[in-house]
C-alpha positions in Angstrom: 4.8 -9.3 -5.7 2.2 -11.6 -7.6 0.3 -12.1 -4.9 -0.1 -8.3 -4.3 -0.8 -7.7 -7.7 -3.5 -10.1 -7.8 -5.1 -9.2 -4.3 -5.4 -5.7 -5.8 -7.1 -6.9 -9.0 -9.6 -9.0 -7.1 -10.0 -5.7 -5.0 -11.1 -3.6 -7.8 -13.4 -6.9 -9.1 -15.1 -7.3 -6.4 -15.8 -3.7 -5.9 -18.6 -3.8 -8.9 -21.1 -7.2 -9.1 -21.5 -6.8 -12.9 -17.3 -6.1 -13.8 -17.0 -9.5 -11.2 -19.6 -11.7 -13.0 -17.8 -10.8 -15.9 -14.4 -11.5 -14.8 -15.3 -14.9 -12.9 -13.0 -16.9 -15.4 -10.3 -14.7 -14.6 -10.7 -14.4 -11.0 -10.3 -18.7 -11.0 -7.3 -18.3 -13.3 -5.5 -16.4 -10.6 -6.7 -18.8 -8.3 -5.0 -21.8 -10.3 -2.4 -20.0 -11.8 -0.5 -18.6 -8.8 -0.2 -21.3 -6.6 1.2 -23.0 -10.4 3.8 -20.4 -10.3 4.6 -20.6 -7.2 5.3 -24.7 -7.3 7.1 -23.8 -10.5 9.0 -21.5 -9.1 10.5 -23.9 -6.5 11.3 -26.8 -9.0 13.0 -24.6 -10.9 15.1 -23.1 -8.6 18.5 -24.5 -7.9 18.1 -27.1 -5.0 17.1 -26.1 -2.0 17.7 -22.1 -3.3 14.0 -20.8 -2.5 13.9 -22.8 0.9 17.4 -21.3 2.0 16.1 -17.7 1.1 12.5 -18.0 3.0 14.5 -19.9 6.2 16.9 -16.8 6.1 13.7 -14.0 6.3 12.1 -15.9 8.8 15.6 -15.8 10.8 15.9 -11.9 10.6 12.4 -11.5 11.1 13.1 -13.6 14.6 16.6 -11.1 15.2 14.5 -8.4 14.2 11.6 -9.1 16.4 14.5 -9.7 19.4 16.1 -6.5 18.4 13.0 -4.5 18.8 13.0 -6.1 22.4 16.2 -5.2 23.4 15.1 -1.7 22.4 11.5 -1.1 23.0 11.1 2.5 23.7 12.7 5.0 21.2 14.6 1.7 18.9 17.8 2.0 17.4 16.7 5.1 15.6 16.0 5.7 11.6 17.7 4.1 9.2 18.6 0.7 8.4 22.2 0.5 9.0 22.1 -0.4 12.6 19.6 -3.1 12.3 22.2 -3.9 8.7 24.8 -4.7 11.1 23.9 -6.5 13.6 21.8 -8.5 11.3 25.6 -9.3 10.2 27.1 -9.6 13.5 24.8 -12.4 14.6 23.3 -14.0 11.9 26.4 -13.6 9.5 24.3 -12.8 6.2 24.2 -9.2 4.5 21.1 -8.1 4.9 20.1 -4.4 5.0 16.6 -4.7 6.6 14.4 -6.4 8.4 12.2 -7.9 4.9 9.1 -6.5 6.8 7.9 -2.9 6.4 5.9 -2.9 9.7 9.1 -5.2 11.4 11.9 -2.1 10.3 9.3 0.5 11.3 9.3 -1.0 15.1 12.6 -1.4 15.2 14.1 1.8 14.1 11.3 3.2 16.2 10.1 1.4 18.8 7.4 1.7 20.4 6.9 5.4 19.6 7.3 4.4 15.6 5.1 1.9 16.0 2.5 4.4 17.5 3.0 7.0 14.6 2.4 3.9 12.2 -0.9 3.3 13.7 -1.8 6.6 13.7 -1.2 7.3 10.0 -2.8 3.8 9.2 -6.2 4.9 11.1 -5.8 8.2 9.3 -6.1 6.7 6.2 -8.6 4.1 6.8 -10.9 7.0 8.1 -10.1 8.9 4.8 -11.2 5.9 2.8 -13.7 5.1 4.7 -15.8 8.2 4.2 -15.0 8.6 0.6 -17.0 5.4 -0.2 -20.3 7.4 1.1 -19.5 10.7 0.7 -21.5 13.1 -1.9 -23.8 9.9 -2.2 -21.0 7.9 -3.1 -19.9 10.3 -5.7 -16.2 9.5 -4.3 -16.8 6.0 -4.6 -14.8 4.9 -7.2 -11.5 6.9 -5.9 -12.4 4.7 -2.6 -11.7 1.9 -4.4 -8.9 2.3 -6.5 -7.0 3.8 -3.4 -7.8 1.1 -1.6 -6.8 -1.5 -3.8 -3.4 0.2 -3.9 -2.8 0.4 -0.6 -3.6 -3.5 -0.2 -1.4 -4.5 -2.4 1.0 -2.1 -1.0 0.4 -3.9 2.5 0.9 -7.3 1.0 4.3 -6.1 -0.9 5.0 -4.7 2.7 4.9 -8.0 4.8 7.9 -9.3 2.8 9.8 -6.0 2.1 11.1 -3.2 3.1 9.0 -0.8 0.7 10.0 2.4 1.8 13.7 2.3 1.4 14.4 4.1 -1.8 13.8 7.8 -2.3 11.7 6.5 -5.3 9.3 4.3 -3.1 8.7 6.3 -1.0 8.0 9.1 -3.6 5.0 6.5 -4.9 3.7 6.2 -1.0 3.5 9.9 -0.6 2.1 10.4 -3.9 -0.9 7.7 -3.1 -1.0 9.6 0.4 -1.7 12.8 -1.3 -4.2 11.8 -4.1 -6.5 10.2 -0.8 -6.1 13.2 1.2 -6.7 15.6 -2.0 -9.7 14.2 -3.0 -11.3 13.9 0.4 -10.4 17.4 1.0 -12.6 17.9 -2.3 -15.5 15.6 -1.3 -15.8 17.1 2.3 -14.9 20.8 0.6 -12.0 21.7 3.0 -9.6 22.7 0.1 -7.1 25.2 0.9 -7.4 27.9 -2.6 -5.3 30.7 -2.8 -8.1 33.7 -2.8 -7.1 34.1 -6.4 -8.2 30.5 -7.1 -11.5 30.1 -5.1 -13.5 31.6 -7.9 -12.3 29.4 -10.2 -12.8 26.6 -8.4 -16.1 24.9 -8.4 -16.9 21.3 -8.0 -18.4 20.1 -11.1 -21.9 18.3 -11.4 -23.3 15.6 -13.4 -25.7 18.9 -14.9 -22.2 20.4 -16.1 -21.1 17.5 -18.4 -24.8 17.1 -19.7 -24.3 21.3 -20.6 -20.9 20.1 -22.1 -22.1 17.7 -24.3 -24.9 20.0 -25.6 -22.5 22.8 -26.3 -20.4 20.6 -28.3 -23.5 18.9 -30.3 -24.3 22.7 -31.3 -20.9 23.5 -32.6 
């Protein structure tokens, strides 16, 4: 989770050469402070605690991976209760999931899951990619918040199973729909009701200047 959270803060640093000059110090503190964390972490832990919990992921994510052999083309269907089982059945620990977003997806899936991820991943990147340069990179800056959120989301997602509450996956689809709303709005391919297209207009930098003189006269 820290790692995440810092890989999306370094994201949105990077993104601007003046914000990341500035923010140097802080990018090294990250740097340092993590990997402190992380060593702290482990001494503090009761013995041999942390090292039992990453040798157990590592062990579904082998079961997993041999799962998803067993069943290659269609999986063992949605839901995380098969893969819950037989997680118990062989490696005698109750796990619900596979501790890998991508890992689950294949193997409730298969290989026709793993094919819908990949097309909703290149969707995405597409998306992102032309709102950096869109409007003469009027979009920009939604570019690169969105895609710091969705790194971080990726990270988070190598380790967990991040869409298996109601809840997360209410935050996914919400980040899903703020990229595809504004690119619909930077490539103007909303979909208005005929009652709202004439009060929809996109606005210009000229209509905050008009703005600001309006409010200087009153």
């Amino acid at each position: 989770g820290r790692i995440a959270v810092a890989l999306t803060i370094i994201t949105l640093l990077v993104s601007n050469k003046k914000i990341f000059k500035k923010m140097v110090g802080f990018i090294v503190i990250l740097a340092i402070g993590i990997p402190v964390i992380w060593v702290t972490r482990m001494k503090n832990s009761p013995a041999g605690d942390l090292l039992t919990s990453n040798n157990s992921r590592l062990k579904i994510w082998r079961c997993s991976l041999r799962v998803f052999l067993e069943h290659p083309i269609l999986g063992l269907g949605a839901g995380t209760e098969n893969l819950h089982q037989i997680i118990i059945q062989r490696l005698h620990t109750d796990r619900a999931h596979a501790h890998n977003l991508f890992l689950e997806l294949a193997v409730e899936g298969g290989i026709v899951g793993i094919a819908f991820m990949i097309a909703v991943i290149v969707v995405i990147v597409k998306n992102l990619y032309s709102l950096f340069y869109l409007k003469e990179n009027k979009y920009r800056p939604y570019a690169i918040v969105y895609t710091s959120a969705f790194i971080g989301f990726i990270t988070i997602s190598l380790f967990e199973h991040t869409l298996q509450s109601p809840k997360e996956m209410m935050i996914y689809f919400f980040l899903l729909g703020f990229v595809e709303a504004t690119y619909r709005m930077a490539t103007d391919t909303m979909q208005l009701a005929d009652d709202e297209k004439d009060s929809y207009q996109e606005l210009e930098a000229e209509d905050f200047e008009e703005e600001k003189e309006e409010r200087k006269i009153l």
